[in-house]
C-alpha positions in Angstrom: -34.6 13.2 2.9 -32.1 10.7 2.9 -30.0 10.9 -0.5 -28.8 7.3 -2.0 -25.2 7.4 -2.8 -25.6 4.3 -5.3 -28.0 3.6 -7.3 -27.0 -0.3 -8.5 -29.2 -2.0 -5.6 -31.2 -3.7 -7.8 -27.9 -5.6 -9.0 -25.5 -6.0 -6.4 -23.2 -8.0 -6.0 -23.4 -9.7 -1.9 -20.6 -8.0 -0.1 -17.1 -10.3 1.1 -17.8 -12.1 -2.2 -14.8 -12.6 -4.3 -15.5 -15.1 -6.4 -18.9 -14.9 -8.7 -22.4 -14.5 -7.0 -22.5 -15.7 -3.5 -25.8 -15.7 -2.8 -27.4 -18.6 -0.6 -28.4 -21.4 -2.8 -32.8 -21.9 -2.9 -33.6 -23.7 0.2 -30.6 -22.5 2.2 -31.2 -20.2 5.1 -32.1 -16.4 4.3 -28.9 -14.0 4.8 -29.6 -12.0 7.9 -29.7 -8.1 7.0 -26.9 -6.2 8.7 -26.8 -2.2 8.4 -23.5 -0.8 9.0 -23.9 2.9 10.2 -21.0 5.2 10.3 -20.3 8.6 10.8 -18.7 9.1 7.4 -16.6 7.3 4.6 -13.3 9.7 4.9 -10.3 8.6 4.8 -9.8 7.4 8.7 -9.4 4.3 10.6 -12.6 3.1 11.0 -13.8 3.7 7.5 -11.0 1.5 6.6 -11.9 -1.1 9.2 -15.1 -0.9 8.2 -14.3 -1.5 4.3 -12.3 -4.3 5.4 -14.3 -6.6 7.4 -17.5 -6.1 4.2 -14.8 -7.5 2.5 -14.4 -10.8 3.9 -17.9 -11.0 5.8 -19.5 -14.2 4.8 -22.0 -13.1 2.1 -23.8 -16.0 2.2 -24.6 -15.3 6.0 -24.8 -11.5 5.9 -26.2 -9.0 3.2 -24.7 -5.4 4.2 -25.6 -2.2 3.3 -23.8 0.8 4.7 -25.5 4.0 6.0 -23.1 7.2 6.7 -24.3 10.1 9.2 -23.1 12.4 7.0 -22.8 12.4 3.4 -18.9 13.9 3.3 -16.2 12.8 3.1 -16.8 10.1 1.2 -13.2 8.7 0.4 -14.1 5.4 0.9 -17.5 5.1 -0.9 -17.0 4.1 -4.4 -14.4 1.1 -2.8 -17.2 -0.3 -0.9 -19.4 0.2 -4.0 -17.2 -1.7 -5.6 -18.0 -4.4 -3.6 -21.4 -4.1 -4.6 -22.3 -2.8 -0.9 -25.4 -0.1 -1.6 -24.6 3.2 0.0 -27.1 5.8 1.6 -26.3 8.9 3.5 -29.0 10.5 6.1 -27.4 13.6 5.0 -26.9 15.5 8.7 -25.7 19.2 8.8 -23.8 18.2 11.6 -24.2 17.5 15.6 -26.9 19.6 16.4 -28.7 17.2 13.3 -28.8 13.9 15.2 -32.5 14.1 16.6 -33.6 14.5 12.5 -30.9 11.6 12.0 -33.0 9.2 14.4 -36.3 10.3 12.4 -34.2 9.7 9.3 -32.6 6.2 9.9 -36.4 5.1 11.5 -37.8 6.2 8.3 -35.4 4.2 6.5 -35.5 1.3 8.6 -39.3 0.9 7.7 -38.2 1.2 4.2 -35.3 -1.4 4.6 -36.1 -3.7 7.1 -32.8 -4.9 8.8 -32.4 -7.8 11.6 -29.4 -6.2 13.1 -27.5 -2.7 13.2 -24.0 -2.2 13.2 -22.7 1.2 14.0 -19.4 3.0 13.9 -18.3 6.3 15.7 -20.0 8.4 18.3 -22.9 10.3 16.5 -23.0 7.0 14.5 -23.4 5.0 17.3 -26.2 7.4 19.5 -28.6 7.5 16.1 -28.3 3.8 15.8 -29.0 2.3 19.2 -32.1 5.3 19.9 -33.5 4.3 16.3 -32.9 1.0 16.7 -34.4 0.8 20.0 -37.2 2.3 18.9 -37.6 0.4 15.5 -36.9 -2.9 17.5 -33.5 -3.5 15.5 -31.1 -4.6 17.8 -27.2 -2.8 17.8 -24.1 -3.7 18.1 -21.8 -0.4 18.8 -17.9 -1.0 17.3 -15.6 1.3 19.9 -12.8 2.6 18.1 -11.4 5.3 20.5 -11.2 6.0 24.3 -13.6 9.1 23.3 -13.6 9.9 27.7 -10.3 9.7 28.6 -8.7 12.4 29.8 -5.4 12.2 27.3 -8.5 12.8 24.6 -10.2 16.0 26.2 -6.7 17.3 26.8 -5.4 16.9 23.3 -5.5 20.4 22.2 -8.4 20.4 20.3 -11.0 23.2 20.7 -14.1 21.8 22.4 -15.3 23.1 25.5 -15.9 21.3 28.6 -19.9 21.5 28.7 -19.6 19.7 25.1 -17.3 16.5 26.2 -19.8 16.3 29.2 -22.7 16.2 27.2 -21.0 13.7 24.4 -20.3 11.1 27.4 -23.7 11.1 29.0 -25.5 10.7 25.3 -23.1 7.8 25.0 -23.6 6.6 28.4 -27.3 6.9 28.0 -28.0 5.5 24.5 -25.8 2.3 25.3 -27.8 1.4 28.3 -31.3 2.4 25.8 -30.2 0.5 23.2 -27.3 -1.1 22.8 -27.0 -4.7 22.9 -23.3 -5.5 22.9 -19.8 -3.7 22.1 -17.1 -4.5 19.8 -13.8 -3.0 21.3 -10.9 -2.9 18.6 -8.0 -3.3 21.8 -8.3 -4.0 25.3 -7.5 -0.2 26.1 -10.4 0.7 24.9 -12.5 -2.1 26.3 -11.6 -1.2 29.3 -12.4 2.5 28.9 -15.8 1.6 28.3 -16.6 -0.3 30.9 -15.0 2.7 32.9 -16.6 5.8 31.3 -19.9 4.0 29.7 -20.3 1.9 32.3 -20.6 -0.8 30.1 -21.2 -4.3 31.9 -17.7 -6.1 30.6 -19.4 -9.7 29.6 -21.2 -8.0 26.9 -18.1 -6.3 25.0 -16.3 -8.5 22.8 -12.7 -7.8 21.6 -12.1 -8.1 18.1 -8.2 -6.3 17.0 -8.2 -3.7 13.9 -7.6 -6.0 10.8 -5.6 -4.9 8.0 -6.3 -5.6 4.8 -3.4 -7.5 3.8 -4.4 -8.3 0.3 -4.2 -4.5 -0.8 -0.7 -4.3 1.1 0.3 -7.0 -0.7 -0.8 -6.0 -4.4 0.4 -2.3 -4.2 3.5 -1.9 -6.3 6.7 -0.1 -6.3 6.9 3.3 -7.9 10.4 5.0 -8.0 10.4 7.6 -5.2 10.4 10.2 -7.4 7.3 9.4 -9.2 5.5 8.9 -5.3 6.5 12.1 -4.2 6.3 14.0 -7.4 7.3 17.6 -6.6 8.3 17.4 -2.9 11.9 17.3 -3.9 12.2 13.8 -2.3 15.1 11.9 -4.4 16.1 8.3 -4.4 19.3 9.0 -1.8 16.8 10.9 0.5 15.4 8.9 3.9 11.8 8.9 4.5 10.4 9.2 7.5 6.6 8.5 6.8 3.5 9.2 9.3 0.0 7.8 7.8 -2.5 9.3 9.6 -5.2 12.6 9.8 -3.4 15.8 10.6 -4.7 17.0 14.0 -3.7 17.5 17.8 -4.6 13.6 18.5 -1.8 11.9 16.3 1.0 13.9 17.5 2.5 15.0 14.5 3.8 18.0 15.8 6.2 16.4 17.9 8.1 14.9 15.0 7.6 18.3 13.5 9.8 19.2 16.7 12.4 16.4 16.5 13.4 17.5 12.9 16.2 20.1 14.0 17.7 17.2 16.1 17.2 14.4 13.5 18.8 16.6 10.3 21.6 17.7 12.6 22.7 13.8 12.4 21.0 12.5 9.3 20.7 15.5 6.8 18.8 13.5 3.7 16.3 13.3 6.0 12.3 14.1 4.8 9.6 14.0 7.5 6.3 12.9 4.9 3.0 12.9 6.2 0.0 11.0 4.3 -3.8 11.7 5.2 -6.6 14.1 5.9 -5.9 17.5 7.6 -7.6 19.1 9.9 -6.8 22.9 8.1 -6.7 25.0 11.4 -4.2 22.6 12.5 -2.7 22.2 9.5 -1.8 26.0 9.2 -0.4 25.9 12.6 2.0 22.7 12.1 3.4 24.6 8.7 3.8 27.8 10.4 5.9 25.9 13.7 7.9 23.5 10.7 8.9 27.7 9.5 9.5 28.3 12.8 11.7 25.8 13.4 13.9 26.1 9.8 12.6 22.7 8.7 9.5 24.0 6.3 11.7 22.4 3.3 11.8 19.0 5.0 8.3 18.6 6.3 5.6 17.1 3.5 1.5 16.9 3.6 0.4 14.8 1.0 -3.0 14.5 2.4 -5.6 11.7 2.2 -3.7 8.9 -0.3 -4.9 5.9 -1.8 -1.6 4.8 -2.7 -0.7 4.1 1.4 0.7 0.6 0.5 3.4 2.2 -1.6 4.1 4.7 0.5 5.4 2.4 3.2 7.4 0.4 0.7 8.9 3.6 0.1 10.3 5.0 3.5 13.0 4.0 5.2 10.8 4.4 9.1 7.5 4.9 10.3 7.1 7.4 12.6 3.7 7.2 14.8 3.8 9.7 17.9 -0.1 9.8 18.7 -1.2 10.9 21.8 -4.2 8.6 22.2 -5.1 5.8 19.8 -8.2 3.3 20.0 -5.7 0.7 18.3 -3.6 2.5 15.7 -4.1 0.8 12.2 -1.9 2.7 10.2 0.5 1.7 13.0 -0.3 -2.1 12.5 -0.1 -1.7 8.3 3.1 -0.5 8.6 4.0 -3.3 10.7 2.8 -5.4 7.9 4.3 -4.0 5.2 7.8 -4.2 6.8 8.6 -1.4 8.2 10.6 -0.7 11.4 8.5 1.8 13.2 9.2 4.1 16.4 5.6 4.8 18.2 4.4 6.2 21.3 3.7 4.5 24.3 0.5 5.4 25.0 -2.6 3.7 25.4 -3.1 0.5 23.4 0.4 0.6 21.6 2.2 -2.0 23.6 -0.4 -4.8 22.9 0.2 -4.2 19.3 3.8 -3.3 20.1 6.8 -5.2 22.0 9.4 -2.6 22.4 13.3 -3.9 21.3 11.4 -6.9 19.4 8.9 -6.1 16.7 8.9 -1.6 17.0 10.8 0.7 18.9 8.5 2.8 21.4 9.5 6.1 23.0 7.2 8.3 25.7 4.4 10.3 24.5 4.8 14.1 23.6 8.5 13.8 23.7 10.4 14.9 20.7 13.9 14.4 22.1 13.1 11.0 22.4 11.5 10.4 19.7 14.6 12.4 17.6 16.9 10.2 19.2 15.1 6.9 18.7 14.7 7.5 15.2 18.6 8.3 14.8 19.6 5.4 16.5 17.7 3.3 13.8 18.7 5.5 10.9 22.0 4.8 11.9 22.1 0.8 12.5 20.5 -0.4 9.5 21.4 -4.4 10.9 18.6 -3.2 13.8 15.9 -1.3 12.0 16.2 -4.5 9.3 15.2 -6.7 12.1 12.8 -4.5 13.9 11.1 -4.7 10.1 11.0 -8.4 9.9 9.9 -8.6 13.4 7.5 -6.1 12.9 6.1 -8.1 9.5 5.5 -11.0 11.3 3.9 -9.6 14.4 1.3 -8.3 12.6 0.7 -10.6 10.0 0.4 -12.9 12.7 -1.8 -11.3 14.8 -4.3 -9.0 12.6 -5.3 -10.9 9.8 -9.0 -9.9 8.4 -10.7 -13.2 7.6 -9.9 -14.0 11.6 -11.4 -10.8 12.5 -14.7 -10.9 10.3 -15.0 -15.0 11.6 -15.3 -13.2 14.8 -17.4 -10.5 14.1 -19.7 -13.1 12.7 -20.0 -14.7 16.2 -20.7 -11.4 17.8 -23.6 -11.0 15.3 -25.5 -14.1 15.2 -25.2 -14.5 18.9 -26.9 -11.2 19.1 -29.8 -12.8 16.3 -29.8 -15.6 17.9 -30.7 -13.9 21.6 -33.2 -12.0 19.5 -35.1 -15.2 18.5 -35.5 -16.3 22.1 -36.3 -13.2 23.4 -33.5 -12.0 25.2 -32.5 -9.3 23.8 -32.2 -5.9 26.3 -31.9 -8.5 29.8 
């Protein structure tokens, strides 16, 4: 039975409105319906992408409602609530659920008859294109990661072989069964898919990660002290921040491994990270930051609401992932200022040019990454610039009302193939 997360239906308020009701005026042309299934609301990426862009979607044009996979986490629920964006959960038990999750989101879909599906994340996005097949909806699949490379089924995570072979040929199957078109959030991964999914290329748009520069811009500065309440972090102490979910893909544990190096030349400094944890991996970081003597330096804050302040607060951003779809948290950083040092892997260089707007340094290695981030510790004229460069890189390049224009486009030139007919060709 699929549980309803909000109850305010009945009264909501059209999502991306921001000034009083934004409903289309009588006689205007009816809002197309757009569903926007996701795995879950936690605390990653694509939740907040996926916040973002109902924020600024043209209300008038689009009435959202969001459907999650599975009903936790749920960090960014009561946000997108807020924005009076009804949310339902088809409540899966987990992977081995997603047949009942098809008979779930059909039931739904005759319940709440949508003109177009927009889905989020693997299990997300092989529930919505069978279902949607099936109920005659058509789908557009958002691509956030290069789920089939090989830097991802190498990452250290424990899933056996037999499972990443199955995950690719569901995803290769259900996009050529039911998905219309693609939205890849870099050209890394748009190219992945075209590779692995075998996706034909003229029918994946790329549409960049937004940020939400708004909330960047609003959060306010709290004394250090009051931000890292208990962590021993005082207002002489540098900051090295990650923002990000604790597990083998964002590399954390190589900066884990650069701390001996970096204290050895800047001794004030804290290595903070802020974001969900993975707890096996989690307990396996801690025990290697003991290992190492650098337990006392090394912070885990998890999941924060409060990310905006955080990068006001630290002196660099640290981002050593090993694989990235995009990196957001890399590109908010950028926005908020700060000089960054990230891996070059995957999609980082289009987001980052190396010397100009970041600092990048090869993937897995924390002797470069120790020495990058003591270089810019110690030439504050240089990590100064690399934070204005940085700024206006991405405020530049990622701005959400851009993004969500585009993403309009993508829809209605999917509804408008579906009027004529040509949808599936």
């Amino acid at each position: 039975m699929i549980t309803v997360l909000s109850q305010q239906k009945a009264s909501i308020t059209p999502a991306g409105s921001r000034r009083g009701d934004a409903r289309p005026a009588a006689g205007s042309a009816r809002a197309s319906s757009v569903l926007h299934l996701i795995e879950s609301l936690g605390a990653g990426g694509a939740e907040r992408l996926l916040y973002t862009n109902l924020k600024h979607l043209d209300a008038a044009r689009f009435r959202s409602s969001v459907v999650t996979v599975f009903s936790r986490p749920d960090h960014w629920a009561a946000p997108i609530r807020e924005l009076g964006v009804p949310v339902f959960s088809l409540d899966c038990d987990g992977l081995r659920d997603l047949p009942a999750g098809v008979t779930r989101l059909r039931r739904w879909l005759r319940a709440n008859p949508q003109d177009l599906i927009h889905s989020h994340l693997w299990a997300a996005n092989v529930i919505g294109r069978v279902a949607g097949r099936l109920a005659g909806v058509p789908v557009v699949s958002s691509i956030h990661n290069p789920d089939h490379e090989p830097e991802v089924w190498g990452d250290g995570a424990d899933v056996s072989r037999w499972k990443l072979r199955l995950s690719l040929a569901l995803d290769r199957w259900s996009a050529r069964f039911g998905c219309e078109r693609m939205v890849a959030v870099s050209d890394y991964v748009r190219r992945s898919a075209v590779r692995r999914l075998k996706f034909p290329p003229e029918r994946i748009d790329l549409v960049y990660n937004p940020i939400d520069v708004e909330a960047l811009a609003a959060a306010p500065a709290r004394p250090r002290e009051e931000l890292f309440a208990g962590r021993g972090l005082g207002a002489d102490s540098t900051v090295l921040l990650n923002v990000g979910r604790v597990s083998p893909q964002k590399g954390f544990v190589y900066a884990v491994r650069a701390m001996p190096a970096i204290l050895a030349r800047n001794p004030s400094a804290h290595l903070v990270s802020a974001g969900p944890a993975d707890p096996a991996w989690l307990e396996r970081l801690k025990a290697e930051a003991g290992a190492l003597g650098v337990a006392e330096r090394v912070h885990f804050l998890g999941a924060r609401r409060d990310v905006g302040e955080l990068l006001r607060a630290c002196d660099l951003f640290v981002f050593p992932s090993l694989y990235e779809g995009l990196g957001i948290a890399l590109v908010e950083a950028m926005a908020a200022g700060c000089a960054c040092v990230a891996a070059e892997t995957g999609p980082i260089p289009e987001v980052v040019t190396h010397g100009r707007d970041g600092w990048l340094v090869p993937a897995g290695d924390a002797g470069a990454l120790a020495e990058a981030v003591c270089t810019l510790l110690e030439d504050d004229a240089r990590r100064e610039a690399l934070g204005r460069g940085a700024r206006e890189s991405a405020l530049a390049r990622f701005q959400p009302q851009a993004a969500a224009d585009r993403l309009a486009g993508v829809y209605e030139s999917v509804l408008a193939r579906g009027r004529e007919g040509g949808l599936g060709e």
